[in-house]
C-alpha positions as CSV (number, residue, x, y, z in Angstrom):
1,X,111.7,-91.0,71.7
2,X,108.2,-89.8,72.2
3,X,109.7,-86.0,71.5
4,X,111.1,-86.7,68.3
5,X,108.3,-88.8,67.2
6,X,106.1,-85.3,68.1
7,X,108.2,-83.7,66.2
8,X,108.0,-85.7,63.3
9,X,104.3,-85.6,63.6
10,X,104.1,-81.9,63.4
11,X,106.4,-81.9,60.2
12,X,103.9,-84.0,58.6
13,X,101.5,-81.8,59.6
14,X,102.8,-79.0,58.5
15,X,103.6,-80.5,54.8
16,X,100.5,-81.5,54.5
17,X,98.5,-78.6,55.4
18,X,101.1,-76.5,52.8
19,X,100.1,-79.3,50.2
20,X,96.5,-79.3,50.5
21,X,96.4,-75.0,50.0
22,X,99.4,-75.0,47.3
23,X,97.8,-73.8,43.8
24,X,98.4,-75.9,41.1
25,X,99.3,-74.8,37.5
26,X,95.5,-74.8,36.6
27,X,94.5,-72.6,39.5
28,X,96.9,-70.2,39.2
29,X,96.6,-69.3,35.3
30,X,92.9,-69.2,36.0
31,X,93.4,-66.9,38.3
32,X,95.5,-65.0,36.2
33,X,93.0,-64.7,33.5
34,X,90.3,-63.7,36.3
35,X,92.7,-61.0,37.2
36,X,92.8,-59.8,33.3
37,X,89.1,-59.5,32.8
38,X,87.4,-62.6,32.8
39,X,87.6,-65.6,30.1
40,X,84.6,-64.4,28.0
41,X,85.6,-60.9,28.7
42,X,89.2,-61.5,27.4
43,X,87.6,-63.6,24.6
44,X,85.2,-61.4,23.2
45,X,88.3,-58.7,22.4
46,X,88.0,-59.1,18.8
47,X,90.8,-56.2,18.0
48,X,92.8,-53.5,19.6
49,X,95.0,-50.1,18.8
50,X,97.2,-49.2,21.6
51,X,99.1,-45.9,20.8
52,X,102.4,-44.4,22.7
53,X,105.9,-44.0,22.7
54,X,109.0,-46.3,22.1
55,X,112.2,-45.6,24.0
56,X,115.4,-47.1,22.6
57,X,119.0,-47.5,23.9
58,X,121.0,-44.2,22.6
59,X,118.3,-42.1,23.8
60,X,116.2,-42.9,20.7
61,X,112.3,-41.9,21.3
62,X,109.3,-42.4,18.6
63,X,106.0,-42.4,18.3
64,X,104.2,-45.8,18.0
65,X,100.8,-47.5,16.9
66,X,100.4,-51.5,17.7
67,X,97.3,-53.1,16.3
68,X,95.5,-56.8,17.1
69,X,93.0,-58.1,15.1
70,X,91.8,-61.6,16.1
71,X,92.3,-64.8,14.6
72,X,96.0,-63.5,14.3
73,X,96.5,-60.4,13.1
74,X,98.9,-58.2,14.3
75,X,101.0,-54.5,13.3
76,X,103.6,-52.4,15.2
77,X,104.6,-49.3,13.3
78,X,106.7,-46.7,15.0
79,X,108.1,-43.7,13.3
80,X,111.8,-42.9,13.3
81,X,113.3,-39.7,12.1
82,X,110.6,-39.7,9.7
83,X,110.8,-43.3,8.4
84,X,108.3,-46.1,9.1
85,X,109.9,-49.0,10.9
86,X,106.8,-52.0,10.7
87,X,106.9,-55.3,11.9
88,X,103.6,-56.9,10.7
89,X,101.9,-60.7,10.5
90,X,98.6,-61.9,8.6
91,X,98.4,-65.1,9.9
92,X,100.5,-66.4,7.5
93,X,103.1,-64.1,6.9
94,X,105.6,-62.4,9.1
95,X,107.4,-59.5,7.6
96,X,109.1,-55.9,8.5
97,X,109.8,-52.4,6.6
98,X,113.2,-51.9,8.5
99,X,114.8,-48.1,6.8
100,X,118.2,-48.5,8.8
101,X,118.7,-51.4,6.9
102,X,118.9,-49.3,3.9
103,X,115.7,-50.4,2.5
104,X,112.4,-49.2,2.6
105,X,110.5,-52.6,0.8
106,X,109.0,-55.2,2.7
107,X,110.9,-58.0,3.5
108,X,110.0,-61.2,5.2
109,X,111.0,-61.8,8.5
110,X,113.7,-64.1,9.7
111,X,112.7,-67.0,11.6
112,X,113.6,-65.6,15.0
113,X,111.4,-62.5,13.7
114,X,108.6,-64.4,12.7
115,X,108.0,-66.7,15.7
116,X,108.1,-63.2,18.1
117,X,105.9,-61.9,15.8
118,X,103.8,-64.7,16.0
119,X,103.3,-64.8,19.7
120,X,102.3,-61.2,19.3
121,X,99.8,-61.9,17.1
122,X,98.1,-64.3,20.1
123,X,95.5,-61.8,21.6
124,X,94.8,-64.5,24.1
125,X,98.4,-64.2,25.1
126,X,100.7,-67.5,26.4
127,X,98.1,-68.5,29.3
128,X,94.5,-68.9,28.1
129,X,93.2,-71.6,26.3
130,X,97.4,-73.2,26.6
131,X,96.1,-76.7,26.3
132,X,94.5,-75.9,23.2
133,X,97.4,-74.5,21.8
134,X,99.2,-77.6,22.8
135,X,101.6,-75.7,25.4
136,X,103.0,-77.5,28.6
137,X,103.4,-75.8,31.4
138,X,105.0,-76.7,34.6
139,X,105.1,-74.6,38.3
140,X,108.5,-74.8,39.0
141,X,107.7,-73.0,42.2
142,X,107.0,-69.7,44.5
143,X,109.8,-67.3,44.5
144,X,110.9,-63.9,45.8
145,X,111.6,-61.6,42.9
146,X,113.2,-58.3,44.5
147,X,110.9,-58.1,47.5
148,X,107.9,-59.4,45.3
149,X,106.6,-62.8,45.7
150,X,106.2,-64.4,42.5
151,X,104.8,-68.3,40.6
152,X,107.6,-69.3,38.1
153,X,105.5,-71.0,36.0
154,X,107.6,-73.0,32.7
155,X,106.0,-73.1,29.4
156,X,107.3,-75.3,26.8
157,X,106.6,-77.5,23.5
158,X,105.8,-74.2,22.1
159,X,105.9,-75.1,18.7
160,X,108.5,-72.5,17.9
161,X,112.3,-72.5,17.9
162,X,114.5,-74.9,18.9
163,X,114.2,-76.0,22.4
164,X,112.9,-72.8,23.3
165,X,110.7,-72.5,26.6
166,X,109.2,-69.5,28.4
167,X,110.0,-68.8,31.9
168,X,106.7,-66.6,33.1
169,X,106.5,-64.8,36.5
170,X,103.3,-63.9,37.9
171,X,102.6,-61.5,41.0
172,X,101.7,-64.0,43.8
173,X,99.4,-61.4,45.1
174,X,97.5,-59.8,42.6
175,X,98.2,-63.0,39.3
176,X,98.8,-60.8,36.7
177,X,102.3,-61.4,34.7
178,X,105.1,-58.8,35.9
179,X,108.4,-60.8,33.7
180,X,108.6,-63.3,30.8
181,X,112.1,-64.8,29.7
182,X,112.3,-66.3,26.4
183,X,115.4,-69.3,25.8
184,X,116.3,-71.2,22.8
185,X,118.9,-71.6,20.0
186,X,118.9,-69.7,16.7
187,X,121.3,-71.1,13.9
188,X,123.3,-72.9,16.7
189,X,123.7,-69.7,19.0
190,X,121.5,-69.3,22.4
191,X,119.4,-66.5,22.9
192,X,118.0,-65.1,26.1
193,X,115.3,-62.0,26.1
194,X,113.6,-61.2,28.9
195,X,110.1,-58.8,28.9
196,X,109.1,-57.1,31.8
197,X,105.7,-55.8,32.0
198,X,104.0,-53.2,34.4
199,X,102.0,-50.3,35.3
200,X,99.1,-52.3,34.9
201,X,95.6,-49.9,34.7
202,X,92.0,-50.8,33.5
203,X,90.6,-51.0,30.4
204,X,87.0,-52.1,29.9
205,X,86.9,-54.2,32.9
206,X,90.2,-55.9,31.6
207,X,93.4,-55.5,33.9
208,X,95.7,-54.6,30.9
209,X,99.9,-53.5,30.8
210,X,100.9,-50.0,30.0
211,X,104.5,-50.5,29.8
212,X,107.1,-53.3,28.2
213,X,110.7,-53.1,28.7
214,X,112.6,-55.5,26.7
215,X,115.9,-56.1,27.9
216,X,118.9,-58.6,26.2
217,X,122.3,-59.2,28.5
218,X,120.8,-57.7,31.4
219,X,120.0,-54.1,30.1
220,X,116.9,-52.5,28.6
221,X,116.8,-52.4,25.1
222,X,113.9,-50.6,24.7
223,X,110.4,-49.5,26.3
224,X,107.1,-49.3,24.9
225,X,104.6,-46.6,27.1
226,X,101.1,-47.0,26.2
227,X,98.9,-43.6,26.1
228,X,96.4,-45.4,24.8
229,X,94.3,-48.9,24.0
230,X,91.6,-48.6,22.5
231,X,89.1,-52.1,22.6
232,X,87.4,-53.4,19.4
233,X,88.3,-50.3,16.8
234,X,87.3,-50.6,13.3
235,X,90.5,-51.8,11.4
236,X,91.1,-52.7,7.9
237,X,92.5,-56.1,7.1
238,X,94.8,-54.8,4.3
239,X,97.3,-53.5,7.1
240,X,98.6,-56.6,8.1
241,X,99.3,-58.1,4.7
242,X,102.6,-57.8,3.2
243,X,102.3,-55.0,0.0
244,X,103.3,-56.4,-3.3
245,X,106.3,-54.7,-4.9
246,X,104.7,-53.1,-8.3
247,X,106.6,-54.3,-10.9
248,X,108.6,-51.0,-13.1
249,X,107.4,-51.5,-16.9
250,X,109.2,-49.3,-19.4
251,X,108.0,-48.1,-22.6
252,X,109.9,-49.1,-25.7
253,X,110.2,-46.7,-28.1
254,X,109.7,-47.1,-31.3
255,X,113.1,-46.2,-33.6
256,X,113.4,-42.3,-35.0
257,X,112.1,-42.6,-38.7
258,X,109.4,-45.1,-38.5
């Protein structure tokens, strides 16, 4: 009796000494932003111009040019076989230049479009400043990830698509994010992206990500590889805003004898 009542002791023990060092959700995302740079650091980014190359399934490969501006300004333009794919958002509106569609205007962006383009726009990204944004966010726990051990952290009431929630995964070691998988319904369907980021160098004293693979159904869809970010550039406000299609006029002319 006395062995098992020893051994329960040292269970206890042991739970409670796991408890009291466990992070909660607050200590880990600050340390996550202390990994990036710093809160006032991070916050005093007012724009940024990172330039590189997109990789596509099919072997596709094109220059690109992604642009921030704060409050929420954002512009990704890549250049394919010549034509200017642009997704774009001023804060109000979302909207794309998509050639293989077989149009080369400006068109707005779908709702799925729009609330990715969105979160883009969000130089702060998911993490700083969440309660402000009205964001909850839950640790669902400490995982192994393929040899790395990772915090699953769940965001949700993200003011965006139906039921969709955020499943973030955050390098146990170092805090910075390393995978991000995005659920939810569109017009009655489920969707499922997942973003992995990585080789993570610095920029200005700020930890930032040099590339992004998106991947759908378990494959890579494509790869953004960063050459480049440049902090606080001068950029006009005119790119992010949607161009008005000019209206043709035609001239009447007047009728042969007059």
């Amino acid at each position: 009796m006395k062995k098992v009542t020893l051994i329960l002791m040292v269970l206890f023990l042991a739970v409670s000494f796991t408890n009291l060092f466990a992070l909660t959700v607050d200590e880990i995302i600050e340390k996550n932003i202390e990994a990036k740079g710093g809160k006032e650091r991070l916050e005093a980014v007012k724009a940024t111009k990172a330039t590189g190359k997109l990789f596509a399934m099919g072997g596709m490969e094109a220059p690109f040019v992604m642009y921030h501006k704060r409050p929420n300004n954002y512009r990704f333009e890549a250049t394919i076989q010549g034509m200017s794919m642009v997704q774009a958002y001023d804060g109000e509106t979302a909207w794309n230049i998509m050639p293989w569609t077989g149009s080369t205007e400006p068109q707005k962006a779908s709702d799925m479009q729009a609330q990715t383009v969105k979160q883009q726009a969000d130089m702060d990204g998911l993490l700083l400043n969440y309660k402000d944004k009205g964001y909850k966010i839950e640790l669902i726990g400490k995982e192994d990830m393929e040899g790395t051990e990772v915090y699953h952290l769940r965001l949700s009431n993200l003011g965006m698509l139906e039921g969709m929630t955020i499943d973030m995964y955050l390098d146990a070691e170092y805090f910075l994010e390393i995978k991000q998988t995005m659920k939810g319904k569109y017009e009655g369907q489920d969707f499922d992206v997942t973003t992995v980021m990585g080789d993570y160098k610095e920029v200005d004293s700020m930890m930032m990500a040099h590339s992004i693979d998106v991947q759908m159904g378990g494959q890579t869809v494509s790869t953004l590889s960063m050459d480049k970010i440049e902090i606080n550039p001068e950029i006009n406000d005119s790119i992010f805003k949607m161009p008005v299609k000019e209206e043709k006029t035609t001239e009447k002319k007047e009728p042969e004898g007059k």
